[in-house]
TORLUM-630555 format. One record per residue (C-alpha): residue number from 1; x, y, z. Coordinates in Angstrom, 1 decimal, m for minus. Example, Ala and Ser with C-alpha at 12.3 -4.5 7.8 and 13.67 -1.06 7.14 Angstrom:
+------+--------+--------+--------+
| resi |      X |      Y |      Z |
+------+--------+--------+--------+
|    1 |   12.3 |   m4.5 |    7.8 |
|    2 |   13.7 |   m1.1 |    7.1 |
+------+--------+--------+--------+
// end
This chain:
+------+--------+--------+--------+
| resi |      X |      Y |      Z |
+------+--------+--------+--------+
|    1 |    0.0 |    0.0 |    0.0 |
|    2 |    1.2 |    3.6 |   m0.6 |
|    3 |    2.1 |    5.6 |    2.4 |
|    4 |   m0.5 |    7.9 |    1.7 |
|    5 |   m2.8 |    5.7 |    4.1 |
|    6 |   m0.5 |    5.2 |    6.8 |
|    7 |    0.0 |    7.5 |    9.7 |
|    8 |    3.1 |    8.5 |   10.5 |
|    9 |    4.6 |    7.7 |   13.6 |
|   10 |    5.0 |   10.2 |   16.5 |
|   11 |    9.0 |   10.1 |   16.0 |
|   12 |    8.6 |   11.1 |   12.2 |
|   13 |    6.0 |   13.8 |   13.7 |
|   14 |    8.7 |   15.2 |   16.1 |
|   15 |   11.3 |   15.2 |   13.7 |
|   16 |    9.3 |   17.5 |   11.1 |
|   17 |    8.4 |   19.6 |   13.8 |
|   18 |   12.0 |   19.9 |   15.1 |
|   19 |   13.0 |   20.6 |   11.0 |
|   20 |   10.5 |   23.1 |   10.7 |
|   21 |   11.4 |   25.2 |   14.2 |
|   22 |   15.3 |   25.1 |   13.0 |
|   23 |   14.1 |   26.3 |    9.8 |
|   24 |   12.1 |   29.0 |   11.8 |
|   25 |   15.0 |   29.6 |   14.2 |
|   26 |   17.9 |   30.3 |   10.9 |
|   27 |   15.4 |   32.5 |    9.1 |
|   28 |   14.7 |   35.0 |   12.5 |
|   29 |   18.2 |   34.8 |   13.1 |
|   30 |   19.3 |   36.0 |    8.7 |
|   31 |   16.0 |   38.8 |    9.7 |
|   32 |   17.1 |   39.8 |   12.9 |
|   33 |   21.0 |   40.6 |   11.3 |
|   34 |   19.4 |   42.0 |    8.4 |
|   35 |   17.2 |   44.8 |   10.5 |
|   36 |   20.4 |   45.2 |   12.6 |
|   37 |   22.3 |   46.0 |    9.2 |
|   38 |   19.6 |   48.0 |    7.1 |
|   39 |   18.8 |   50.4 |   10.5 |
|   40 |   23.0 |   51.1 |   10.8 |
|   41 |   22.9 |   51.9 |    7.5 |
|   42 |   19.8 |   54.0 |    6.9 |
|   43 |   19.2 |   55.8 |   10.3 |
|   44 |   22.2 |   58.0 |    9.4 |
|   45 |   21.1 |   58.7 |    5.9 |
|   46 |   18.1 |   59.9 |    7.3 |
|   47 |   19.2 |   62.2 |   10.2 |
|   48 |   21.1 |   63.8 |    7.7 |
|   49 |   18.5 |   63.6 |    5.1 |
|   50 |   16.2 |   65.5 |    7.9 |
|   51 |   19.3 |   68.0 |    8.7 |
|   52 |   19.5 |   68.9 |    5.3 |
|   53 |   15.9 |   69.6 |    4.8 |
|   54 |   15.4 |   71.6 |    7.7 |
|   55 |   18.7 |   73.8 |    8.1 |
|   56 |   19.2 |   74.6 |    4.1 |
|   57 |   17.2 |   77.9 |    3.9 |
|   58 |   16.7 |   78.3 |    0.5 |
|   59 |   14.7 |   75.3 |   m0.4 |
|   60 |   11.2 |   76.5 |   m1.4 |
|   61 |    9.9 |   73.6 |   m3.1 |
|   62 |    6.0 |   73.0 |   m2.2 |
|   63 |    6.4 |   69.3 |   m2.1 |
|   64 |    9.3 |   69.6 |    0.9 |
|   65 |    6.9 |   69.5 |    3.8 |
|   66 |    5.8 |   66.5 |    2.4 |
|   67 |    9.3 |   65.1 |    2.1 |
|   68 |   10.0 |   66.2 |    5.8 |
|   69 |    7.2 |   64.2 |    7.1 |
|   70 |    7.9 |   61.3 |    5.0 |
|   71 |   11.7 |   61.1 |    6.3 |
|   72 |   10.0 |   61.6 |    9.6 |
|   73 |    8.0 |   58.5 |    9.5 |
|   74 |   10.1 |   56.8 |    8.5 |
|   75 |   13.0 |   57.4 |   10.9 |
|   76 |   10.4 |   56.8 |   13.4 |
|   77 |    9.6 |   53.4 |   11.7 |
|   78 |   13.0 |   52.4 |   11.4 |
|   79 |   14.3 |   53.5 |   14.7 |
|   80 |   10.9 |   51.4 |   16.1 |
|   81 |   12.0 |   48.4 |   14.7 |
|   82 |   15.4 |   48.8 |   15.3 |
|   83 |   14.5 |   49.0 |   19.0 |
|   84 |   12.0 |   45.8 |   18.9 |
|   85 |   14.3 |   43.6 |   17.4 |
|   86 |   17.4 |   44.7 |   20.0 |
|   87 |   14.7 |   44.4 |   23.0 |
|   88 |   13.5 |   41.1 |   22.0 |
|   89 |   16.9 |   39.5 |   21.3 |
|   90 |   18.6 |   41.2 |   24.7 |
|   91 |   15.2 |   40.9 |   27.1 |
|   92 |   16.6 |   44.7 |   28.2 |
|   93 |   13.4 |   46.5 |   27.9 |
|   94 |   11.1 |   43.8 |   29.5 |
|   95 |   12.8 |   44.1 |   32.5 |
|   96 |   11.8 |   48.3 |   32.7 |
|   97 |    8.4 |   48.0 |   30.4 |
|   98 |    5.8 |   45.3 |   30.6 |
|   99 |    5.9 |   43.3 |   27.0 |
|  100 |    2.3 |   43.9 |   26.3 |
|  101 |    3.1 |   47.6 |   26.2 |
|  102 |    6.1 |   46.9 |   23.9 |
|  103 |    4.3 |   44.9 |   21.6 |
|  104 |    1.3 |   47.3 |   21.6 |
|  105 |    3.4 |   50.4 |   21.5 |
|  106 |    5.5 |   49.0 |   18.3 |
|  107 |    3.2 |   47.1 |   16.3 |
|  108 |    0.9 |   50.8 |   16.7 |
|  109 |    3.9 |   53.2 |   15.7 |
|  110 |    5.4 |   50.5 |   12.9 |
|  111 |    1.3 |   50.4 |   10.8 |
|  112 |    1.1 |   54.0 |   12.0 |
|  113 |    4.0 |   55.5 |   10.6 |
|  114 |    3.8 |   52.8 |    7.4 |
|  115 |    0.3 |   54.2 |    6.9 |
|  116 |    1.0 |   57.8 |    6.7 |
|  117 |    4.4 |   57.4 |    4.9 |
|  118 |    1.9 |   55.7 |    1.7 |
|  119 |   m1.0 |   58.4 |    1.9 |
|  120 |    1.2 |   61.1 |    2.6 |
|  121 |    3.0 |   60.2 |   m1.2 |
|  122 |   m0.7 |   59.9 |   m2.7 |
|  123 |   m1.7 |   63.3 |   m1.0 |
|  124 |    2.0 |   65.0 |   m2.8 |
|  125 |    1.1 |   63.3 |   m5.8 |
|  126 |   m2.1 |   64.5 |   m5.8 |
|  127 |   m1.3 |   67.6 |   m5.1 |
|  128 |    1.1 |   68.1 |   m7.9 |
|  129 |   m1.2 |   66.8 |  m10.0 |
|  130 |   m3.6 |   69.1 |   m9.3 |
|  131 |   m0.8 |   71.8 |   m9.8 |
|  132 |   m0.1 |   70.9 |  m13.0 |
|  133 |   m3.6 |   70.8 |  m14.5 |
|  134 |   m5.2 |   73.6 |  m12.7 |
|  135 |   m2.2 |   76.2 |  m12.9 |
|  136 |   m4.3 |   78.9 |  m12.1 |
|  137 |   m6.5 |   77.6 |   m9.6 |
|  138 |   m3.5 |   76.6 |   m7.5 |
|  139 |   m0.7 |   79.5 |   m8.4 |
|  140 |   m0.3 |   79.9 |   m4.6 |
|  141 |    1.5 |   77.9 |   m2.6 |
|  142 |   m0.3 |   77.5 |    0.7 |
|  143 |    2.1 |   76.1 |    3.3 |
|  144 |   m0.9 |   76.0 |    6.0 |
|  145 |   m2.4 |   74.0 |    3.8 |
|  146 |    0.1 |   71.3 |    3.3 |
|  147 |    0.5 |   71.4 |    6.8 |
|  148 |   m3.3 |   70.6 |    7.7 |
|  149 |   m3.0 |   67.8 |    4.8 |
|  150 |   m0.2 |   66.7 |    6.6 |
|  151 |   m1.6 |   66.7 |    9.8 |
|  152 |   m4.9 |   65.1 |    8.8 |
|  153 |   m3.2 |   62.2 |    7.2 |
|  154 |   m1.1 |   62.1 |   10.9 |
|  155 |   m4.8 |   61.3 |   12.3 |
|  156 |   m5.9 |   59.5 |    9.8 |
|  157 |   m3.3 |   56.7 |    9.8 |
|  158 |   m3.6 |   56.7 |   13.5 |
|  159 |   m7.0 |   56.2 |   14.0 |
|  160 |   m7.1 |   53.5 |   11.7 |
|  161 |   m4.4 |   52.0 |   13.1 |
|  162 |   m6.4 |   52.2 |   16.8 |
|  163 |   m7.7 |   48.6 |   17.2 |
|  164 |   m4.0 |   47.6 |   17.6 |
|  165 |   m3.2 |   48.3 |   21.2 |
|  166 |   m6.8 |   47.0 |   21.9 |
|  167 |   m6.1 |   43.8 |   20.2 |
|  168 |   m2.8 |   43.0 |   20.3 |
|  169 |   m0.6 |   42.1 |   23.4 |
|  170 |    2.8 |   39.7 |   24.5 |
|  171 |    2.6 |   36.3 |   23.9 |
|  172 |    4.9 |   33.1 |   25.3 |
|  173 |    5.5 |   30.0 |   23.8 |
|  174 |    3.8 |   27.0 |   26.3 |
|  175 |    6.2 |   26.1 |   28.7 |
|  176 |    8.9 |   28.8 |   28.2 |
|  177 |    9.4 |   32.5 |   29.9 |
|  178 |   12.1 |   33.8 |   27.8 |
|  179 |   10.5 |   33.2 |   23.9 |
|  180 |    8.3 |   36.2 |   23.5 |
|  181 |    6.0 |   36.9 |   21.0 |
|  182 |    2.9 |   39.7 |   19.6 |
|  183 |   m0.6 |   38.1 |   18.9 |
|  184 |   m4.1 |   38.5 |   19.2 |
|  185 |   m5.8 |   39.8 |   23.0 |
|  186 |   m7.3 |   36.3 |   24.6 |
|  187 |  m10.0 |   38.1 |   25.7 |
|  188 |  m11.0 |   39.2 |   22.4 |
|  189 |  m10.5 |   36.1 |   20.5 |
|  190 |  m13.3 |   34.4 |   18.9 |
|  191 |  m12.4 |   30.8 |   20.0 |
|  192 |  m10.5 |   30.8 |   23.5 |
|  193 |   m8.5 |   27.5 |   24.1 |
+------+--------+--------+--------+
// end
């Protein structure tokens, strides 16, 4: 008979489990050195990116706030993961913060900051489109106005990004203190086990 209708045994079972976790365990370790890499290289870049932007004083391009608050996010979203995956690896944090408000606190500013990076390039795009075909419906540059775009899209991305810290808190694998994960709330789980 094929071994289609045979079960496998529970040492087979174990071993694929073991193959699959060591699999697991290589590929968080390649991530965890590849954040560590990318943030050294790019948090920099963007400090001085954000320097540049703010101390040259004869920029006057309209789409610059924009680019501002883009760099902005994301040095916030880099420097959030950054700090997640040192905390998690080193246990440093958990020992000042409680890990549900780590989780909460970066899974909320990491879709936060990812959210308002995206609409704030559709609201410049938008914008320039509009520039270019109604010239003279937009001949004046409004910096209050990018800056209540701006700030709207801030809102926006984090009140969609709200049911995070509601549904979202520390996890730990059964049987072990120091493996730490994010899920799902318990509480507000459809099927508690």
């Amino acid at each position: 008979m094929s071994s289609f209708f045979t079960t496998p045994s529970p040492a087979n079972n174990l071993d694929e489990k073991q193959i699959y976790l060591e699999e697991w365990m290589h590929s968080s370790r390649l991530l965890f050195y590849s954040v560590i890499c990318i943030s050294l290289f790019t948090l920099p870049i963007l400090a001085l990116s954000l320097c540049y932007i703010r101390f040259k004083t004869n920029l006057s391009a309209h789409f610059l706030p924009y680019f501002y608050s883009i760099l902005v996010a994301n040095f916030i979203l880099l420097t959030t993961l950054f700090a997640s995956v040192i905390a998690k690896n080193t246990d440093s944090v958990y020992d000042a913060i409680p890990g549900f408000l780590v989780c909460k606190l970066a899974a909320f500013l990491v879709n936060s900051s990812s959210s308002f990076i995206h609409w704030t390039w559709v609201a410049m795009f938008a914008e320039r489109c509009f520039y270019i075909y109604s010239p003279l419906r937009y001949r004046v540059y409004s910096s209050f106005r990018t800056k209540s775009v701006i700030t709207a899209i801030a809102i926006f991305s984090m009140c969609i990004q709200f049911w995070i810290p509601i549904f979202i808190t520390e996890k730990r694998l059964i049987g072990e203190m120091d493996n730490i994960f994010c899920g799902e709330e318990p509480s507000h789980s459809r099927w508690n086990i």
